[in-house]
N, C-alpha and C positions, 0 to 999 in steps of 0.2 A: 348199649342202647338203654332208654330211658322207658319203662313204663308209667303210661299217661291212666289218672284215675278218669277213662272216658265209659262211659255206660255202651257195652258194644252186646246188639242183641243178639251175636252169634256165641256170646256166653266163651269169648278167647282175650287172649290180649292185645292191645293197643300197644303198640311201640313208638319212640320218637326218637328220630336222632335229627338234629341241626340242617347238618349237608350231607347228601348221597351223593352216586354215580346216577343210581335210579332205584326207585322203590321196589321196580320189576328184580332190578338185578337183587335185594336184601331178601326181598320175597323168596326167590329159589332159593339164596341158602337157608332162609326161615324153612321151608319146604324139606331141605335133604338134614335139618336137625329133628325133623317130624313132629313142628310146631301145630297145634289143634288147628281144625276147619277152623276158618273165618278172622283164623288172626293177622291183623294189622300193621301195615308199616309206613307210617307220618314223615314228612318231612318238610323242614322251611325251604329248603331249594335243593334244585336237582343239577347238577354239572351238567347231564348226559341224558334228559331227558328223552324219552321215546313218543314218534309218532306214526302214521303209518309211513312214511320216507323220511330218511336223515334230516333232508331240509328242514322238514315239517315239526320238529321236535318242540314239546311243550315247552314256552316260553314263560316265566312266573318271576317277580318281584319275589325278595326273599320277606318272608315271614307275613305274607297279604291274602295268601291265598289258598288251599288246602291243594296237596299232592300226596297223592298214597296211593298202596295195595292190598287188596283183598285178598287173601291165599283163601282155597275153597279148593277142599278135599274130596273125591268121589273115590267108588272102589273102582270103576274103569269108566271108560270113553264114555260107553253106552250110557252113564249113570248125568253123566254133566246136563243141566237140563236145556232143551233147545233156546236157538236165540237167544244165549246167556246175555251177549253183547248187550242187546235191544231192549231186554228185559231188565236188566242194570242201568239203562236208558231211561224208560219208563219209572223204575224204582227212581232214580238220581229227580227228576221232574217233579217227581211227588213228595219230596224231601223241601227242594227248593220252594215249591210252595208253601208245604207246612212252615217252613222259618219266617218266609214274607209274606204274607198273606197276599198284599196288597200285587203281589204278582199272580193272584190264580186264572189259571189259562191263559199263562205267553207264555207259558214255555211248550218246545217242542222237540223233538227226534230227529232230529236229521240223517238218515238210514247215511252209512250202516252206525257212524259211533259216535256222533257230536248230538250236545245240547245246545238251542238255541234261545235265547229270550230276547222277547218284542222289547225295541229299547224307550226310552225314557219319554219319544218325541212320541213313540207307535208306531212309527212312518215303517219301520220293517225290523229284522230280525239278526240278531247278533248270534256269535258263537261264545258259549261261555264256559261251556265243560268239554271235555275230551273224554274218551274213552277207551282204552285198549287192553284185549283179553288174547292170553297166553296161555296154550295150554301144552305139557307134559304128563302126556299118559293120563291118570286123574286127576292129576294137578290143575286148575286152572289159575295164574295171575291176573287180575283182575283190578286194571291200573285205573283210576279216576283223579285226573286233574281237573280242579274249579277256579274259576278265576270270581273273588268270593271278593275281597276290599279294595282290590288296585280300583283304582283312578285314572291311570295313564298310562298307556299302550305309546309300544314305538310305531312311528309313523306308518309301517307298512300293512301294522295291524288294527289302525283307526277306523276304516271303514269294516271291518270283519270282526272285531273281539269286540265284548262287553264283559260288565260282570254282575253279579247281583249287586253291589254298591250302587254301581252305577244305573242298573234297571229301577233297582228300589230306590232310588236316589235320598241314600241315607248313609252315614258310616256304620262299620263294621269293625266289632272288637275281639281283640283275641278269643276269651271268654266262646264270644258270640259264634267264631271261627267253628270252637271245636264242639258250640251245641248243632249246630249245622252237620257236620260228622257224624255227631249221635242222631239225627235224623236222617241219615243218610243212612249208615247203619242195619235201624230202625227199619226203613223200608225197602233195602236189599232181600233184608233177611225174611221179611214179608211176602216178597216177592220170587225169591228163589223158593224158599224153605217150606210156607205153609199158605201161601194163595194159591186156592184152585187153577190148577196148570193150561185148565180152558179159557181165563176169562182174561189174558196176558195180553191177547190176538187186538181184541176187538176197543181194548182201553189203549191200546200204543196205536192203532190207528185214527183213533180219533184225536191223537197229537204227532201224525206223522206229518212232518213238515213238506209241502205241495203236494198233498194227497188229493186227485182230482185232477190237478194242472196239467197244463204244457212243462217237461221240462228237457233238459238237456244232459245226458247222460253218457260218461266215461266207461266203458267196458273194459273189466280186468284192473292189472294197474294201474296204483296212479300214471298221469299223463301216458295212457298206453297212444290215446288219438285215436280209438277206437268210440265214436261218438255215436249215440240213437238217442233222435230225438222221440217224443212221443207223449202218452198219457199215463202218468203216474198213478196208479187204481190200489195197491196197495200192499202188505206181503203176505207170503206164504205161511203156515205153519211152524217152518223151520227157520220162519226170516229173512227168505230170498226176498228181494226188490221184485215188485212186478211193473211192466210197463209194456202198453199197448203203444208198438211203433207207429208212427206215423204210417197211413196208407195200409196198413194191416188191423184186422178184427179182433184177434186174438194177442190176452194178454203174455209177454213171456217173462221167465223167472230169470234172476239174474245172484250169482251168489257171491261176485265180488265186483266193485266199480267202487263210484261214485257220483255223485249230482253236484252239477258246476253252479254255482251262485253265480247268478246274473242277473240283471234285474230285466231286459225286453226278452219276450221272445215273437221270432215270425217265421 
């Protein structure tokens, strides 16, 4: 593996290698060589990427788009800080706006692990980052793919991906790739490490995506078919989903699903 001179604020190393399996998988062995908290593993494409189902696995043009892991070191369970996921959601948002300006406030949360940004027309709202966190014991992996230069998406993901190129409707250069990183970085480390651990709540809701709404909700796994519709009001402390069912008064917590994109609802 290659170390990159990237400015990374958790003060570890940045790694690069070409091609993985997956960053997740370099990650634990970076972890069982008892590589520092916060250090890094880059890569231009993944063979084997992970998503929350096989199908669903991150898709990336080689060398367009930033795919990596955060290994982040705790002394046990108890110590990982809540809603790392959502919170690394939140940091990731506030990154992408610092590189583009011209995107401040389209991007959003999409509970529990995607970024979404409003696209180029406005007309609505793309998926542009992914996010999945893994934990062992203290260990947490802490995978973030960005879809940062690509252009062109295969057909089935034209109406659902974007990427910052294409939101900021500008090109994006290598260089430019891995300052994006370092403000990525930048505002993990911000966000886990040294921002007041109360004010996490109330800044990821004001960019949680259909907060308020109607929406349409998968309970448990994917495609369990376990569906509640109702009113999305907002999360927990801990980062459960909250949603006032339809026909019911009282909000409930929900600690794995997901929200179906659709565009009617009645």
């Amino acid at each position: 593996m290659t170390i990159l001179k990237i400015k990374n604020s958790f003060n570890a190393p940045v790694y690069y290698e070409e091609t993985v399996s997956s960053t997740m998988d370099v990650s634990r062995k970076l972890a069982r060589e008892n590589l520092p908290h916060g250090s890094v593993i880059l890569a231009d494409f993944q063979s084997a990427g992970r998503g929350r189902k096989d199908e669903r696995r991150w898709e990336m043009k080689r060398g367009e788009n930033l795919s990596f892991t955060v290994l982040l070191r705790y002394s046990c369970i108890e110590k990982i800080p809540s809603a790392i996921t959502l919170r690394a959601g939140l940091a990731v948002c506030l990154a992408i706006e610092d590189f583009a300006p011209c995107l401040q406030s389209s991007c959003l949360v999409k509970w529990p692990n995607d970024i979404l940004i409003k696209s180029a027309s406005g007309e609505d709202y793309k998926k542009a980052v992914g996010i999945l966190c893994e934990a062992e014991g203290g260990n947490v992996h802490l995978g973030i793919g960005v879809n940062t230069a690509q252009k062109e998406f295969p057909f089935h993901l034209l109406e659902k991906a974007t990427s910052i190129a294409l939101s900021a409707q500008r090109d994006i250069s290598q260089d430019e790739r891995f300052a994006l990183l370092e403000n990525i970085l930048s505002r993990l480390c911000s966000e886990l490490e040294t921002a007041d651990g109360e004010t996490w709540k109330p800044r990821l809701e004001d960019r949680l995506y259909k907060k308020g709404e109607q929406v349409s909700f998968i309970e448990g796994v994917a495609d369990s078919g376990k569906e509640i519709r109702g009113c999305l009001t907002g999360i927990t402390n801990a980062g459960e989903l909250l949603i006032v069912p339809d026909g019911e008064e009282q909000a409930r917590s929900f600690i794995t699903g997901e929200l179906v994109m659709f565009k009617h609802y009645s």
